[in-house]
matplotlib code that plots the C-alpha trace (Angstrom):
import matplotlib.pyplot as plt

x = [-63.9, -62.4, -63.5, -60.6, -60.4, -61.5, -59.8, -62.5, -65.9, -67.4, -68.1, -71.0, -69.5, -65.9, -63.9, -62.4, -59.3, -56.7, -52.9, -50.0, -46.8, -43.7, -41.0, -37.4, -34.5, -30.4, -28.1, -24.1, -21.2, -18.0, -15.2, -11.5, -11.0, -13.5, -11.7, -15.0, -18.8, -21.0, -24.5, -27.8, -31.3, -34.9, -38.2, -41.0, -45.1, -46.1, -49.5, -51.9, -53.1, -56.5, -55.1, -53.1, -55.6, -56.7, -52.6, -51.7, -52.3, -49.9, -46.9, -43.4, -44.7, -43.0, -45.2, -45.0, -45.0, -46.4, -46.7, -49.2, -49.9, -52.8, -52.8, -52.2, -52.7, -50.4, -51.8, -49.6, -50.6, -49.0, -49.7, -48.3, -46.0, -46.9, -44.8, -42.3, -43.6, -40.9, -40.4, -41.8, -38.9, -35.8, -34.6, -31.7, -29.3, -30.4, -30.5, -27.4, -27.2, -25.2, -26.6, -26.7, -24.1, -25.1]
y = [186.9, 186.8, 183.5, 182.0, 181.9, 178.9, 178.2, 175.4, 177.8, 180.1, 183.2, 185.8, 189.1, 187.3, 186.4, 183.2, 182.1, 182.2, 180.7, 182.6, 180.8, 182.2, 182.8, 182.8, 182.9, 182.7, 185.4, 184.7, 187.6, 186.5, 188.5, 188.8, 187.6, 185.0, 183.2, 184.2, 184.2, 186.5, 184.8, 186.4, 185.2, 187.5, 186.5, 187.9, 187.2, 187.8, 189.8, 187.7, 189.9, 190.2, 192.3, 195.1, 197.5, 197.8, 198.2, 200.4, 203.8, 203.0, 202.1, 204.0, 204.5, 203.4, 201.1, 200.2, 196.2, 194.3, 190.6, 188.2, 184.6, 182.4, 179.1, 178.3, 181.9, 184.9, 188.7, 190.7, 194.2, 197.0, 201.2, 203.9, 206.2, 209.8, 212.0, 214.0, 217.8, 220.1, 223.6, 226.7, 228.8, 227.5, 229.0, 231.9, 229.0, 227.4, 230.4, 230.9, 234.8, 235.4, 236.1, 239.6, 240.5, 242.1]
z = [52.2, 49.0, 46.5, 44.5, 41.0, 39.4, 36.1, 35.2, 35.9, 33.7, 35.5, 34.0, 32.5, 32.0, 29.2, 28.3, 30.0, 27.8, 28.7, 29.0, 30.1, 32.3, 30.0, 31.4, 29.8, 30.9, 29.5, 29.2, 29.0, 28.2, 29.8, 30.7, 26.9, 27.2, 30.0, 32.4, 31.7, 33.9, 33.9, 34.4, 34.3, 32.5, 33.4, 31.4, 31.0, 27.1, 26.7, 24.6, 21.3, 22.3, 25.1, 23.1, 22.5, 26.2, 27.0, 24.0, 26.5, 29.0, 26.6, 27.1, 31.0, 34.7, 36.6, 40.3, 40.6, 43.2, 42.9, 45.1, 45.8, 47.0, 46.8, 42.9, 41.6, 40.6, 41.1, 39.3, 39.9, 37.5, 39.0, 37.1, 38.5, 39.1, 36.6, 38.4, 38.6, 37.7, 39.4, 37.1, 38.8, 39.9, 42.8, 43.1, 43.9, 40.6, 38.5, 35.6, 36.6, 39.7, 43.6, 43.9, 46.8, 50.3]

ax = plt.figure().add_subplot(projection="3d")
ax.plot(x, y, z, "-o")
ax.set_aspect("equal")
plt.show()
């Protein structure tokens, strides 16, 4: 059985806890000569500094998200994607010279 975090404790081998807040933010588009405003909204989580060097490797890459909850706690758990593996040689249908005919 899995034991829930507890903010409050110290546990051995951890780091302090440090706060991060939710950050979200509304964005307006005016359009149809400003007569209309197309509304979206951006969430986002900012990375403390202490954290940047462990990060720095995985800039510029796609991660797969997948978000849980328990109780009073967020897991928010980032996997990179595979690179996409591209052929050595394309095929004849691929290929700028022409089929040869039969």
């Amino acid at each position: 059985m899995m034991q829930a975090y507890q903010p409050n404790e110290a546990q051995e081998g951890d780091c302090p806890v440090k706060l991060v807040r939710i950050q979200r933010r509304v964005s307006r588009k005016r359009y149809l000569n400003s007569k209309r405003v197309y509304e979206y909204e951006r969430v986002s989580l900012h990375i403390p500094r202490k954290y940047h060097e462990l990060i720095k490797p995985f800039l510029n890459q796609d991660f797969d998200v997948s978000v849980a909850t328990e109780k009073d706690i967020i897991v928010i758990t980032l996997t990179p994607q595979k690179p996409v593996q591209h052929v050595e040689s394309p095929s004849y249908k691929t290929a700028l010279e022409p089929r040869p005919e039969t």
